[in-house]
DSSP file (Angstrom, degrees, kcal/mol; ACC not computed):
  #  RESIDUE AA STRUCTURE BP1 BP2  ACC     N-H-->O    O-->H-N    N-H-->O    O-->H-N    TCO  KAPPA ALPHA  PHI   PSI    X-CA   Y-CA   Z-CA
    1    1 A X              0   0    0      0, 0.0     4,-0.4     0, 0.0     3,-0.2   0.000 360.0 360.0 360.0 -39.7    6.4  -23.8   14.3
    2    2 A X     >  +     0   0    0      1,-0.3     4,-1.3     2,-0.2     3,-0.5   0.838 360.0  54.7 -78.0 -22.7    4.8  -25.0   17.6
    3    3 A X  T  4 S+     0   0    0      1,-0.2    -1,-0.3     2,-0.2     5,-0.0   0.858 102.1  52.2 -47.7 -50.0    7.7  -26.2   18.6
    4    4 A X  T  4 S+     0   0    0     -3,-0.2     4,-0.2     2,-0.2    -1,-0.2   0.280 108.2  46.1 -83.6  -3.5    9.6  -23.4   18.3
    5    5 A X  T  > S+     0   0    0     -3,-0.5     4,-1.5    -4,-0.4    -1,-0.2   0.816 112.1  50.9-107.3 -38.6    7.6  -20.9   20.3
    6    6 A X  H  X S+     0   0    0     -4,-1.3     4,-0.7     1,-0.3    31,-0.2   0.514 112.3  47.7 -72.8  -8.7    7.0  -23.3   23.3
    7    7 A X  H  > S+     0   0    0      2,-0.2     4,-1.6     3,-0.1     5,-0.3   0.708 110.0  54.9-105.6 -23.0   10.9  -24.0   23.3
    8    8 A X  H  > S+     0   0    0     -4,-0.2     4,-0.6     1,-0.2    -2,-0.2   0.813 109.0  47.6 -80.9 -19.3   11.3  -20.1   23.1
    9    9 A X  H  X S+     0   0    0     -4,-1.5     4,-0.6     2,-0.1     5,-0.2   0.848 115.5  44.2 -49.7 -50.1    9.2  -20.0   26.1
   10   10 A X  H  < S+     0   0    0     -4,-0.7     4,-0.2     2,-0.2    -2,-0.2   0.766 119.6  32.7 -78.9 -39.5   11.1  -22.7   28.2
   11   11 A X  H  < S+     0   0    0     -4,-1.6     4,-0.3     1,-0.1    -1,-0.2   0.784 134.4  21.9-102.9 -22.7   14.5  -22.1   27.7
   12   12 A X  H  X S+     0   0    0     -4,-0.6     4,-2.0    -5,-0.3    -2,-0.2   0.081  95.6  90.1-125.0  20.1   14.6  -18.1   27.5
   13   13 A X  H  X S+     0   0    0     -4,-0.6     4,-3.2     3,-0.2     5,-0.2   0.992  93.6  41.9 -75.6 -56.4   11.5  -17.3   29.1
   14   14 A X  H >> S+     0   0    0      1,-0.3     4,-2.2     2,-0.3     3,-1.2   0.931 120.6  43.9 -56.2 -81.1   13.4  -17.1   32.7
   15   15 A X  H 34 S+     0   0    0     -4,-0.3    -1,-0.3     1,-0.3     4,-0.2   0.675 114.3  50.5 -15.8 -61.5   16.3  -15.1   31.1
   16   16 A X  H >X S+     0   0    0     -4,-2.0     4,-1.2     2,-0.2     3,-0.7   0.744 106.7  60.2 -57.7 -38.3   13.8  -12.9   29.0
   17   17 A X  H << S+     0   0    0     -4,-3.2     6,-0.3    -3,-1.2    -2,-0.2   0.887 104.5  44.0 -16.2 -76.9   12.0  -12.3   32.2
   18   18 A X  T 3< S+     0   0    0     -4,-2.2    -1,-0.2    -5,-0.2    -2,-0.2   0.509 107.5  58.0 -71.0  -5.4   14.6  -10.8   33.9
   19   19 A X  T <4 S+     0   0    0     -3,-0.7    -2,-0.2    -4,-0.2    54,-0.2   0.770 101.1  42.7 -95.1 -44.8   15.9   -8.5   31.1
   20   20 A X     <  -     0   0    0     -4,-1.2    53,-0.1    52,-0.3    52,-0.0  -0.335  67.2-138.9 -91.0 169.3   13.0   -6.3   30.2
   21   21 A X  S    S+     0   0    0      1,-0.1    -1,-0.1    -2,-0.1    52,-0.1   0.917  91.9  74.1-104.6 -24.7   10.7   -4.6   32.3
   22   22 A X  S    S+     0   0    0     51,-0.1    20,-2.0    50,-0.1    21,-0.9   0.407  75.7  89.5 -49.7 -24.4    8.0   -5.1   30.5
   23   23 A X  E     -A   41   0A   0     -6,-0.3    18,-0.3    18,-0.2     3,-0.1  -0.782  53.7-169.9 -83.2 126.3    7.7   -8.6   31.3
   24   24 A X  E     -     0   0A   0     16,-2.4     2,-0.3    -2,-0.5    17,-0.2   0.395  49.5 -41.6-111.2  13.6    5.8   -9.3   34.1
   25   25 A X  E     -A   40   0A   0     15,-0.7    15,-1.1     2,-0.0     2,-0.3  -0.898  47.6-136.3 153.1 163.0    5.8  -12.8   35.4
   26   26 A X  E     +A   39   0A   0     -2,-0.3     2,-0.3    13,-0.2    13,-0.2  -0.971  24.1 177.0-159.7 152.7    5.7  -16.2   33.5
   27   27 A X  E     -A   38   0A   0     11,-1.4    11,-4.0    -2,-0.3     2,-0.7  -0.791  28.9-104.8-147.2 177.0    3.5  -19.0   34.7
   28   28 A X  E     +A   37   0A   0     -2,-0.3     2,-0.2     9,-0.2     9,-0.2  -0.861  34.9 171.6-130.3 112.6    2.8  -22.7   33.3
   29   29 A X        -     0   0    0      7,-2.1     2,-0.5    -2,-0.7     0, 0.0  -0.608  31.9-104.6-122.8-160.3   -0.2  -23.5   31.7
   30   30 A X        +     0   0    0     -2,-0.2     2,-0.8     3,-0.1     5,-0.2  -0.828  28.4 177.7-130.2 114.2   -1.2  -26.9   29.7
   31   31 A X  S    S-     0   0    0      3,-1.4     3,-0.3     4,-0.6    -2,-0.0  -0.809  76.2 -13.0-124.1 123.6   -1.3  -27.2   26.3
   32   32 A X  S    S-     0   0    0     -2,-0.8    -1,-0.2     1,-0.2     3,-0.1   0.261 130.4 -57.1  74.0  -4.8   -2.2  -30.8   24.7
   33   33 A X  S    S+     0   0    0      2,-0.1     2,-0.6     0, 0.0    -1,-0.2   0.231 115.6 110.3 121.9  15.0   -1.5  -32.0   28.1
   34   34 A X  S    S-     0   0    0     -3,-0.3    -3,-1.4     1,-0.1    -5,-0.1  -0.839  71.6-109.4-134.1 113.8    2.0  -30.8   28.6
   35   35 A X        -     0   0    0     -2,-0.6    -4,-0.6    -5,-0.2    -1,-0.1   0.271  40.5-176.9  -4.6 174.9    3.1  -28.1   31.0
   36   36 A X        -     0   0    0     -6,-0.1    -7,-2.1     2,-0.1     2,-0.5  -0.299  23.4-133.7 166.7  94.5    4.1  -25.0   29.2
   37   37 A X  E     -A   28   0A   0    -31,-0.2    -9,-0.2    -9,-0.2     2,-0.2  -0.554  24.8-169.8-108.2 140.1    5.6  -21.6   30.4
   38   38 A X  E     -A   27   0A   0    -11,-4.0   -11,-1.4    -2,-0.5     2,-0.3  -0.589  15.0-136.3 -95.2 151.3    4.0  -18.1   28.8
   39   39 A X  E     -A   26   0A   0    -13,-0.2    67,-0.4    -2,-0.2     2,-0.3  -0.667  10.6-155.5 -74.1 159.9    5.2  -14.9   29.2
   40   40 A X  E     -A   25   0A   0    -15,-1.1   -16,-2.4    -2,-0.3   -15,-0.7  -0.905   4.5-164.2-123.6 158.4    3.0  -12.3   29.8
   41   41 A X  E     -AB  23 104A   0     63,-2.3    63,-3.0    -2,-0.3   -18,-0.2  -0.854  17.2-145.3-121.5 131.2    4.0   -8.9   28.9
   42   42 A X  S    S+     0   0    0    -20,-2.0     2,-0.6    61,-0.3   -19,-0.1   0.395  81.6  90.8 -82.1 -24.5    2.0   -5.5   30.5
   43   43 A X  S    S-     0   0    0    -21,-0.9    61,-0.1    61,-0.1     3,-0.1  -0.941  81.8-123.1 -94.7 137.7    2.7   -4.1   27.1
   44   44 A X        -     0   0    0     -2,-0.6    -2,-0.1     1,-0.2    -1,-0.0  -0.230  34.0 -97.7-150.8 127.9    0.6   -4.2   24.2
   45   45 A X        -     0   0    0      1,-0.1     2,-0.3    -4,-0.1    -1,-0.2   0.135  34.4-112.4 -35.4 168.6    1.7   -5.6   20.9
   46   46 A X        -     0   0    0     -3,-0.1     2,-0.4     1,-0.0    22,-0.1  -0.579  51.4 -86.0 -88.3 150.2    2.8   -3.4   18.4
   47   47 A X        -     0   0    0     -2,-0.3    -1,-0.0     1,-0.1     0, 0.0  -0.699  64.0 -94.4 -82.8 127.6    0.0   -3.4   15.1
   48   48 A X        -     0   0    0     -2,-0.4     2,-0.3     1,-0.1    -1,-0.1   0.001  40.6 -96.9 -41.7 154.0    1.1   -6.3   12.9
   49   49 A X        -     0   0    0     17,-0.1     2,-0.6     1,-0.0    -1,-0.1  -0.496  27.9-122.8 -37.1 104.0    3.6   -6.0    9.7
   50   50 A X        -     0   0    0     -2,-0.3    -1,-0.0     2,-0.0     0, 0.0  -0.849  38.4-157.6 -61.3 123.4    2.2   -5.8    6.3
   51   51 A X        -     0   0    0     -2,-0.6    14,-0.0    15,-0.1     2,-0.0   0.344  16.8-153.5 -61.1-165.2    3.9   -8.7    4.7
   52   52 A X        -     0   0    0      2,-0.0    -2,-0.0     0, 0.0     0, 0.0  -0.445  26.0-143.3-119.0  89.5    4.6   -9.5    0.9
   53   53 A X        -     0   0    0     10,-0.0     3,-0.1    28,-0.0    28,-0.1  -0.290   6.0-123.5 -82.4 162.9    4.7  -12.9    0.6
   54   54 A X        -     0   0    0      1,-0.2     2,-0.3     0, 0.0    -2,-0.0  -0.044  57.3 -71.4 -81.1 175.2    7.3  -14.7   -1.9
   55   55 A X        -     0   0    0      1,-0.1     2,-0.3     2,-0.0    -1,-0.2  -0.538  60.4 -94.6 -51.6 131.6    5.4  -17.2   -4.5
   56   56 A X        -     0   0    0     -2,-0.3    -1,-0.1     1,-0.2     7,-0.0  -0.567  26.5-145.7 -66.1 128.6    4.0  -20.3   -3.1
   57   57 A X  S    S-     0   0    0     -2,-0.3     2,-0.2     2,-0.0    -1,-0.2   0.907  72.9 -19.8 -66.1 -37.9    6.3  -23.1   -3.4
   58   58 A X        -     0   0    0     -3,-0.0     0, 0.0     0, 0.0     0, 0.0  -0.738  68.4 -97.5-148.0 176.0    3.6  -25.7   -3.9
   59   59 A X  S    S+     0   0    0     -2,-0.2    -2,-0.0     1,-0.1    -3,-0.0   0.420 114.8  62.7 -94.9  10.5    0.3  -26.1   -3.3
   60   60 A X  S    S+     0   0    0      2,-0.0    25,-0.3    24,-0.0    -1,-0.1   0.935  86.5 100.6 -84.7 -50.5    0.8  -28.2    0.1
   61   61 A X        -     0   0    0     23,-0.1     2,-0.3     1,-0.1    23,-0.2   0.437  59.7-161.3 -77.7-177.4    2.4  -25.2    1.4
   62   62 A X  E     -D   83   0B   0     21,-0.7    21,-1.5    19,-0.2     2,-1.0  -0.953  22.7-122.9-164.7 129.5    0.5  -22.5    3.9
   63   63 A X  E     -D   82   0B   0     -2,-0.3     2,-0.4    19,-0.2    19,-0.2  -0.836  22.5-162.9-107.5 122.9    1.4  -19.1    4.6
   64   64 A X  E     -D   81   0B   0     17,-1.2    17,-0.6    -2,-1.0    -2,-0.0  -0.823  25.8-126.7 -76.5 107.6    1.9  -18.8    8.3
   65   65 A X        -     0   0    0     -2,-0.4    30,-0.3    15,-0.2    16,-0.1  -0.338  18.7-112.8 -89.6 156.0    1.7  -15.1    8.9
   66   66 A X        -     0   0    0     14,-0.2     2,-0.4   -17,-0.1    13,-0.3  -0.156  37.3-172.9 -60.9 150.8    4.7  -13.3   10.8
   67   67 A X  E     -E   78   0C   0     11,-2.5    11,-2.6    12,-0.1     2,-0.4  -0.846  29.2-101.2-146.6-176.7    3.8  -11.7   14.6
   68   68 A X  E     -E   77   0C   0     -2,-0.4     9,-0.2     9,-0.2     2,-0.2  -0.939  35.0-176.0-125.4 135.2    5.6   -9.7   16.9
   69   69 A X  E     -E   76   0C   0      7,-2.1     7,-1.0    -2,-0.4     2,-0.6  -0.433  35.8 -99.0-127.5 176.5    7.2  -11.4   20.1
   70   70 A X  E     -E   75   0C   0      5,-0.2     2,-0.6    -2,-0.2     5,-0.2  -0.946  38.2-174.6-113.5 114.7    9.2   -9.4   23.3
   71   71 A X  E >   -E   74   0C   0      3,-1.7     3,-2.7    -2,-0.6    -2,-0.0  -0.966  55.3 -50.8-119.3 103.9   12.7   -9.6   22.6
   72   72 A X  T 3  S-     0   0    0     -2,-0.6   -52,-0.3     1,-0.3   -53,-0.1  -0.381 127.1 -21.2  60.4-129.6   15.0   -8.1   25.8
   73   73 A X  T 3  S+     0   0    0    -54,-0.2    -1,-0.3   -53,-0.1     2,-0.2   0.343 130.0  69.6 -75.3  -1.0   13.4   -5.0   26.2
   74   74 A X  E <  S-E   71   0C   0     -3,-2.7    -3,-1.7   -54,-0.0     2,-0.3  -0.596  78.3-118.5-126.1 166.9   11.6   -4.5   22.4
   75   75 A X  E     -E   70   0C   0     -5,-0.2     2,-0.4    -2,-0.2    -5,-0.2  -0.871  42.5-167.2-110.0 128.2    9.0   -6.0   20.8
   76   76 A X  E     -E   69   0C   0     -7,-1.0    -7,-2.1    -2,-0.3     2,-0.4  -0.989  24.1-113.9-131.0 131.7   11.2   -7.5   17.4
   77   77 A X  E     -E   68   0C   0     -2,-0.4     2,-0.6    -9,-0.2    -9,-0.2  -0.625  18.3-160.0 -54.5 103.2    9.2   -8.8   14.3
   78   78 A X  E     -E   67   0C   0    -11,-2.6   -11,-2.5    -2,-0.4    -2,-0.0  -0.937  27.7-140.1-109.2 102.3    9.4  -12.7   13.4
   79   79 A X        -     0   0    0     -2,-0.6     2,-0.2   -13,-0.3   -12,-0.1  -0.260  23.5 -96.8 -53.6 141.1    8.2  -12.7    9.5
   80   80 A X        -     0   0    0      1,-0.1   -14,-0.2   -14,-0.1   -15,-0.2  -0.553  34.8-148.9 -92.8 154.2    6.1  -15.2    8.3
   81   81 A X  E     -D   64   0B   0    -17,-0.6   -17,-1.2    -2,-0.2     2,-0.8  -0.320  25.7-112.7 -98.3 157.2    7.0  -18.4    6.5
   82   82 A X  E     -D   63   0B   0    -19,-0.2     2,-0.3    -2,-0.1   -19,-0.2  -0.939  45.1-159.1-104.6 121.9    5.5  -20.8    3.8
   83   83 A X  E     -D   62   0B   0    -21,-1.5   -21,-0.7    -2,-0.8     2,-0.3  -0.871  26.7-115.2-107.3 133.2    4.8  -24.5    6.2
   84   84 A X        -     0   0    0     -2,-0.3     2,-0.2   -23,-0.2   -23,-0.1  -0.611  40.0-107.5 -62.4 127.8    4.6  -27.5    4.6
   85   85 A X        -     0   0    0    -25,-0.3   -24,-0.1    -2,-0.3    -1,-0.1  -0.533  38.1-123.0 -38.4 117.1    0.4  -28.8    5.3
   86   86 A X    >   -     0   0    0     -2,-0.2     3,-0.9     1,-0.1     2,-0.2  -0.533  25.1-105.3 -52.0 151.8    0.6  -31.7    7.8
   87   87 A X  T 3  S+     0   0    0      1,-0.2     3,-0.1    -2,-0.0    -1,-0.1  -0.457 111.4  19.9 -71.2 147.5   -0.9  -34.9    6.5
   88   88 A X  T 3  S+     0   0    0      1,-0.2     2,-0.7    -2,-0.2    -1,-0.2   0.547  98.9 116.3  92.3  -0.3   -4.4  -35.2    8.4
   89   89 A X    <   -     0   0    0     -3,-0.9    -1,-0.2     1,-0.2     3,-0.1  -0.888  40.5-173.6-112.1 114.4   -4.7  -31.1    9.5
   90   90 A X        +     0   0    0     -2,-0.7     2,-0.4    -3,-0.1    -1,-0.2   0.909  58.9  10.7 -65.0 -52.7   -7.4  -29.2    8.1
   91   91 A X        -     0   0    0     19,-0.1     2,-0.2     2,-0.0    19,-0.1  -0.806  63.2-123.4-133.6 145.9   -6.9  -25.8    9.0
   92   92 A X        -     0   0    0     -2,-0.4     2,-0.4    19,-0.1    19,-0.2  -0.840  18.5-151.8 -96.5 161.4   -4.0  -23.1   10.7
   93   93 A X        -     0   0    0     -2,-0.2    17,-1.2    18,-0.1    -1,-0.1  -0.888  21.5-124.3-125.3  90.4   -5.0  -21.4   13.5
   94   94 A X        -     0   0    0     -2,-0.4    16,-0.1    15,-0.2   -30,-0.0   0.195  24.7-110.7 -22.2 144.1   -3.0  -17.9   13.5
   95   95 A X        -     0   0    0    -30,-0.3     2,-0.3    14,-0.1    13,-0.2  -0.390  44.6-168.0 -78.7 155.4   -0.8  -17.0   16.9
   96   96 A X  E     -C  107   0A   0     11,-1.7    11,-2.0     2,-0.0     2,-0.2  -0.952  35.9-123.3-150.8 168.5   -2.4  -14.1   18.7
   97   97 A X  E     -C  106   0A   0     -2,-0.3     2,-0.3     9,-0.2     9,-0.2  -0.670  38.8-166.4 -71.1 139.4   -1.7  -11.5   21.4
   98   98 A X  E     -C  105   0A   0      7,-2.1     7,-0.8    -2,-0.2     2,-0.4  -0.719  20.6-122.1-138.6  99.7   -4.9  -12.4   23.8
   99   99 A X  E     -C  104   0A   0     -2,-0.3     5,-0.3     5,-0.2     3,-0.1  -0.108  35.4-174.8   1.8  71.4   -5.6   -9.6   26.5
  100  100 A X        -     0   0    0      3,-3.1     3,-0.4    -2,-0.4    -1,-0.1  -0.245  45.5-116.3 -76.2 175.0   -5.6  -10.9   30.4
  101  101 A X  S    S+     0   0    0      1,-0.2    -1,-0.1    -2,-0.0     3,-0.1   0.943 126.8  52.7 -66.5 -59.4   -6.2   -9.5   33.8
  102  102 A X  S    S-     0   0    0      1,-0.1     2,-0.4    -3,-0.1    -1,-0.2   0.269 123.7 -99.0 -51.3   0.1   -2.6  -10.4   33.9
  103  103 A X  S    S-     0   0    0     -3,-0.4    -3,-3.1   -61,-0.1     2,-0.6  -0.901  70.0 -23.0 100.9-131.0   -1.4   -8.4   30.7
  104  104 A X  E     -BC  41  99A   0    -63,-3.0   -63,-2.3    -2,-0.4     2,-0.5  -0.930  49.6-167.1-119.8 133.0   -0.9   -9.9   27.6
  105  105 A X  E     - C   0  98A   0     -7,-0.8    -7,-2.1    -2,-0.6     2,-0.3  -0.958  22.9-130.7-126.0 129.6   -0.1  -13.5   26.5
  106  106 A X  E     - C   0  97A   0     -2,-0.5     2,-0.5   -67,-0.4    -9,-0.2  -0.612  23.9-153.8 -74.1 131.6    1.2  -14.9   22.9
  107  107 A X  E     - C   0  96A   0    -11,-2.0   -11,-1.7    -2,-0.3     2,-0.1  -0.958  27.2-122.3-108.4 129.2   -1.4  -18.2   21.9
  108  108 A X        -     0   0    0     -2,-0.5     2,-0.4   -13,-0.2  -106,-0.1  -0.291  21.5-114.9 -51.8 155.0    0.7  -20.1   19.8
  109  109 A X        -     0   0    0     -2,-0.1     2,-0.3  -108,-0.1   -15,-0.2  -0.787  41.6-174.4-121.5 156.6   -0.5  -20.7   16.5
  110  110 A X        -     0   0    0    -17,-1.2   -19,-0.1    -2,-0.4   -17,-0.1  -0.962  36.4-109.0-164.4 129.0   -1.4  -24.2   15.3
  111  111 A X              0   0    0     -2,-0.3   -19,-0.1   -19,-0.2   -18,-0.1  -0.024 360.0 360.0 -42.4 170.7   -2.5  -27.0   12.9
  112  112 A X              0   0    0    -20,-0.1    -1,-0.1     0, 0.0   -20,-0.1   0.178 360.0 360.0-166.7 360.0   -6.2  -28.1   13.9
């Protein structure tokens, strides 16, 4: 999952930039000690999904709830998934929209 939001930053952030209007800038900030570039967006999330979630495959599993991301010009819905626990990870820490002076920025969500 962390992977996947911080590579959606890096390779389409530029691209995504330039396509909506909504986007206002992207900048690099440091997260575990490696560069990183955020969007921020001037628009305000959309109010989260009510989910259903499937049966839990196991009891390792976690449901990592779905969030809403800036896709071209829209805000498009990424549903949440059942994550395997990492060994040694106590707790998930949800993704969030978090309010700047600068607009709005996605926090990745993360084991901890």
């Amino acid at each position: 999952m962390k992977n996947k939001i911080i590579n959606y930053g890096i390779v389409t952030g530029t691209a995504l930039a330039l396509m909506t209007g909504c986007v206002t800038r992207t900048r690099t900030v440091y997260v575990h000690d490696k560069p990183v570039r955020e969007i921020v967006v001037t628009e305000a999330p959309p109010a989260a999904t009510v989910e259903i979630r499937p049966a839990i495959p196991s009891p390792n599993h976690y449901w990592v709830p779905g969030y809403w991301i800036r896709g071209g010009n829209q805000w498009v819905w990424t549903p949440g998934h059942y994550e395997v626990k990492p060994r040694g990870y106590s707790r998930y820490v949800e993704g969030s929209w978090v309010r700047t002076r600068g607009g709005w920025v996605w926090r990745e969500g993360h084991w901890k």
